[in-house]
N, C-alpha and C positions, 0 to 999 in steps of 0.2 A: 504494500500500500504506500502511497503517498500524501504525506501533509503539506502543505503549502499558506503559509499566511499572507495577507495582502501587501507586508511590504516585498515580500519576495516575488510576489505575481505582479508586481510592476515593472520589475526588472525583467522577468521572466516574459514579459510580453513588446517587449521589444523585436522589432524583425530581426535580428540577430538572431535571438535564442531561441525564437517561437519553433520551429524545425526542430530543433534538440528536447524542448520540453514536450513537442508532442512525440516524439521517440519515446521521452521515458516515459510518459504515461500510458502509452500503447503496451508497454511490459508491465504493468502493475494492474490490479485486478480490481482496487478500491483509489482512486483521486479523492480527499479532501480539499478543498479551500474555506478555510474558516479569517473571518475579518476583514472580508475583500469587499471593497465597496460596489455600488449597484453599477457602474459603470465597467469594472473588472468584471464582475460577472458575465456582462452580456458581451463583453469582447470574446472571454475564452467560450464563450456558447458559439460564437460566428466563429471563433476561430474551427474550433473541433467541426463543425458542420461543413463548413468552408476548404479546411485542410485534409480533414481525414474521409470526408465524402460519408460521414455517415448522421443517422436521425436520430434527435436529439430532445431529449424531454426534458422541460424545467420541471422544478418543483417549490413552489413560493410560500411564505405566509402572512407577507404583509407588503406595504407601499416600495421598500429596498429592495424585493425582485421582481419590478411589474416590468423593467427595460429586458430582465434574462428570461419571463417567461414570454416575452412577446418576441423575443429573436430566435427563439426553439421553435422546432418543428411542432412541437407538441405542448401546452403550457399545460399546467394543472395548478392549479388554487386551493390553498387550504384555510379554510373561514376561521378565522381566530381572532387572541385578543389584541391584534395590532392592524385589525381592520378587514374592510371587504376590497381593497384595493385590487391585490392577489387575486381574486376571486372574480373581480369584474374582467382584468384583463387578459384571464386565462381561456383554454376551451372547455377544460371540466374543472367541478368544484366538489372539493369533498369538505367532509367534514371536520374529518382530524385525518392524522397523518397515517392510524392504523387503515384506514378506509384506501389508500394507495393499493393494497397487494392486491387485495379485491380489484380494484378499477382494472390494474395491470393483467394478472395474472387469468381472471372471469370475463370480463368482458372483452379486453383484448383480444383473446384466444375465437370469442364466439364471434366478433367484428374482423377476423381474419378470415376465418371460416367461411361466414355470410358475404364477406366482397367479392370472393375468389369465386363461390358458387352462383352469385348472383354474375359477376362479371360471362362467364358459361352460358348462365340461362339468358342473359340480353341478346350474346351471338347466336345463340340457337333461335332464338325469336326471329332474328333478323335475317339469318339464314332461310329460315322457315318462309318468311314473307318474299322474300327475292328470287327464290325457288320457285313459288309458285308464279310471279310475274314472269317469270323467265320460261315455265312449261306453257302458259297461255300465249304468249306470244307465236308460239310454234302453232296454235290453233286456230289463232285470229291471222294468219299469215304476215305477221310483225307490220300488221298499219298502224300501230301507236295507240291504238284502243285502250280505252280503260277497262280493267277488269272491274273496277270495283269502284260505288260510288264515294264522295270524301266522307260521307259521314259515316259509311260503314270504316274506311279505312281509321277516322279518330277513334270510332269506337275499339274497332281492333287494339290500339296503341292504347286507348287508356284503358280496355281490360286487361292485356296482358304485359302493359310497363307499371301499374299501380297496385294489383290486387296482389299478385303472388311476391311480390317483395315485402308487403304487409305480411301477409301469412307467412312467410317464411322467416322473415322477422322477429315474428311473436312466436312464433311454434317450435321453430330448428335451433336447439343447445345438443351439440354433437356428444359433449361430454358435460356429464352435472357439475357445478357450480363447487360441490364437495372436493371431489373428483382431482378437477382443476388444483386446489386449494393445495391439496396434498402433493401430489405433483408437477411443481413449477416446471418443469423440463417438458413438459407439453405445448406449451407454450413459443417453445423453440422449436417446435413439430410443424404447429400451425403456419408457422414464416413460411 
């Protein structure tokens, strides 16, 4: 692990070092920065996202991390007694800090699952519809006809771009909520 305090991570963020210090942090398993002002934070958040090409999650709980959860890929907000600040400028808000594993480890996992399956079922829709323009054409002898009038075709799209990503939504937890809880390395499954 590494510790790092804020007067060291001024120096350390210099274009000089900045190459060196993300070396050594790529070899350590745990990064601290403790006393680093709200400015330093949101550098080294752009820096990591910027230099090591990878997604980046803040995690705030008052007015001093509103500049690092808004430069993350990802902010999260934790409502406490140093205001809602955190909480306003983030995308989710939890309550306390135990409520994190939960966010990360439950919902993450069922929000990987559901894109990846939903991203499948849009092409297969689209396939589906382009398919069949494409065999009528062969029957109308390709004069540009329409198969179908526009308001059958909205209704097509907004029954099957609206209802099953509801339902599938609400209904499809691949693995329980338990499950997940106990084993975090599921999690890295879902990516």
């Amino acid at each position: 692990g590494l510790v790092i305090d804020g007067r060291t991570l001024e120096h350390v963020l210099h274009d000089s070092l900045q190459d060196i210090f993300l070396e050594l942090t790529e070899k350590c398993r745990a990064v601290v920065c403790c006393q680093a002002t709200p400015l330093q934070k949101s550098v080294l958040v752009r820096l990591v996202r910027n230099k090591l090409k990878a997604m980046t999650l803040a995690v705030g709980d008052g007015a001093n991390d509103v500049s690092m959860i808004q430069v993350a890929d990802t902010g999260v907000g934790i409502s406490g007694q140093e205001g809602m600040q955190a909480v306003m400028a983030s995308d989710f808000a939890v309550s306390q800090f135990r409520h994190l594993r939960k966010l990360l480890l439950v919902h993450g996992h069922w929000c990987y699952t559901r894109l990846t399956n939903m991203v499948l079922y849009f092409f297969y829709k689209n396939v589906a519809y382009v398919n069949l323009l494409f065999w009528y054409q062969f029957f109308c002898g390709f004069s540009g006809t329409s198969m179908t009038d526009y308001w059958i075709l909205i209704l097509f799209n907004l029954l099957f771009t609206s209802v099953p990503p509801i339902i599938y939504g609400v209904l499809d937890k691949d693995v329980p909520a338990e499950i997940l809880m106990q084993l975090p390395q599921l999690y890295m499954m879902s990516q």
